[in-house]
C-alpha positions as CSV (number, residue, x, y, z in Angstrom):
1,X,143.2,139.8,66.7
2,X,142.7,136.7,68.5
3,X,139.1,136.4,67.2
4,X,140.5,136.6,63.4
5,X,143.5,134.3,63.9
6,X,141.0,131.6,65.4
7,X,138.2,132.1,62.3
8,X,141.3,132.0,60.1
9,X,143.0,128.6,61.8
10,X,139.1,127.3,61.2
11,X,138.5,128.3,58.0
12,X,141.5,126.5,57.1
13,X,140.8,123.1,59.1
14,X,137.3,123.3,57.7
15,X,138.1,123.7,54.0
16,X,141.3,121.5,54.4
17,X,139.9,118.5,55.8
18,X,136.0,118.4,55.2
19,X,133.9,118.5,52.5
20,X,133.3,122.0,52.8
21,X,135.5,123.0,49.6
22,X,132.9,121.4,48.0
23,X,130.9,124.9,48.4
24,X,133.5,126.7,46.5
25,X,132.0,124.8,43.7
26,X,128.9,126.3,44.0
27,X,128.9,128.5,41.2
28,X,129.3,125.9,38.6
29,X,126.1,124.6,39.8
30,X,124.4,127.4,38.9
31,X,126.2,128.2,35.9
32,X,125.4,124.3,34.7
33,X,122.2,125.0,35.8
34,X,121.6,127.9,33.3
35,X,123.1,126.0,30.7
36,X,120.5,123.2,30.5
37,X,118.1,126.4,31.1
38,X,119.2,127.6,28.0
39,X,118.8,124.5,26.3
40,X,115.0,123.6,27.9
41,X,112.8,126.4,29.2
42,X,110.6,124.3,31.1
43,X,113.2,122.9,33.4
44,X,113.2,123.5,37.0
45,X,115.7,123.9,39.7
46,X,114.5,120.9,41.4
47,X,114.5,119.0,38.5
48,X,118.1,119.6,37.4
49,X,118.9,118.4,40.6
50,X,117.5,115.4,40.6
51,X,118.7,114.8,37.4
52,X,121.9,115.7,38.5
53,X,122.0,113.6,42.1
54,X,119.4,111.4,42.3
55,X,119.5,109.5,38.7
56,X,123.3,108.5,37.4
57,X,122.8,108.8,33.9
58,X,125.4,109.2,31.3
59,X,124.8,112.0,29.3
60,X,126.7,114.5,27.2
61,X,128.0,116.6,29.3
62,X,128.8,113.9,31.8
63,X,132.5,115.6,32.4
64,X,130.8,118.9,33.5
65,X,128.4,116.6,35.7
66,X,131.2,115.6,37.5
67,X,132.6,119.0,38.4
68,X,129.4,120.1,40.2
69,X,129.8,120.3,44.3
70,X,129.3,116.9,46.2
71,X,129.4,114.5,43.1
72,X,132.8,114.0,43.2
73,X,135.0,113.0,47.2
74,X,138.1,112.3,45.8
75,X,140.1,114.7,47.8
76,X,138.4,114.2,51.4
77,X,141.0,113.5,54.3
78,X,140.3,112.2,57.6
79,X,143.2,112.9,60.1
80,X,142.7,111.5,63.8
81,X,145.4,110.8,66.4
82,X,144.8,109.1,69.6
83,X,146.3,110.7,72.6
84,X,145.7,107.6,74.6
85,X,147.3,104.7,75.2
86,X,144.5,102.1,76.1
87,X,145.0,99.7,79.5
88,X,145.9,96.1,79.3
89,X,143.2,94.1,80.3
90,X,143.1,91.0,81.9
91,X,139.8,88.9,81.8
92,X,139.6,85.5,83.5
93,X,136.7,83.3,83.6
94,X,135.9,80.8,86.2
95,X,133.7,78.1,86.6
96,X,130.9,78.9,88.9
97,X,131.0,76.3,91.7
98,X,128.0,75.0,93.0
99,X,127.0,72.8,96.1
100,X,124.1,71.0,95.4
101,X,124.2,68.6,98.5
102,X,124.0,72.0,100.5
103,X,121.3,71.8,103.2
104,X,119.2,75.4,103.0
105,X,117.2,76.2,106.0
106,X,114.1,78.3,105.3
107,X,112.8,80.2,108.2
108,X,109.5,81.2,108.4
109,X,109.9,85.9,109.4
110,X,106.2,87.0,109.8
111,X,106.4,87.7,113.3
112,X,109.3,89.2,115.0
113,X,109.5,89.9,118.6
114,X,109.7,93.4,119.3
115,X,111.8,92.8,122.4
116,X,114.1,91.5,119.8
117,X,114.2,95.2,117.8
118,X,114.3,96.9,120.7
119,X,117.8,95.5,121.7
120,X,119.4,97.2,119.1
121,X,118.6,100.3,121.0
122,X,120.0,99.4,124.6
123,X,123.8,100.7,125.9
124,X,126.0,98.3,125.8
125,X,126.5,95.9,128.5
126,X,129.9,94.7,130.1
């Protein structure tokens, strides 16, 4: 039960608010389709198609064009809510400061004494 409720709540978002109600058009595609069949023999599915959705020509039966699935988004609805209510933020910049009278000493650290390292390691001493 819980399985069928769930397919039916999604069936119902999906045809509701995407353009998957567009499928339910599907049959007038093919039934356009066997029209212009009718009308040319050599014509091919492909080429109806592209006919159809990749040239926007002005024909006819332009009306009927119109009615085929995903020429038309007319009815498409986007509902979103946000559930969040984003932070304030506060952003300050500040100058950098810089001393340039500063004196820097540069030491030279290729050798250092290992009695140095070693100290480290000793117990502390009162």
């Amino acid at each position: 039960m819980r399985k069928a409720a769930a397919i039916l709540f999604l069936s119902i978002y999906l045809f509701t608010s995407t353009e998957l109600r567009q499928l339910v058009k599907f049959p007038l595609l093919i039934q356009h389709y066997l029209e212009h069949k009718a009308q040319d023999q050599n014509i091919t599915f492909a080429s109806f198609i592209t006919m159809h959705y990749e040239t926007n020509s002005v024909d006819n039966d332009y009306a009927k064009d119109q009615q085929l699935p995903f020429k038309s988004h007319h009815d498409c609805q986007v509902i979103s809510f946000g559930l969040f209510v984003p932070a304030i933020a506060n952003a300050s910049v500040t100058k950098p400061v810089s001393d340039l009278n500063a004196e820097h000493i540069i030491s030279n650290d290729d050798f250092i004494n290992s009695v140095y390292l070693s100290s480290v390691w000793q117990p502390p001493k009162a």
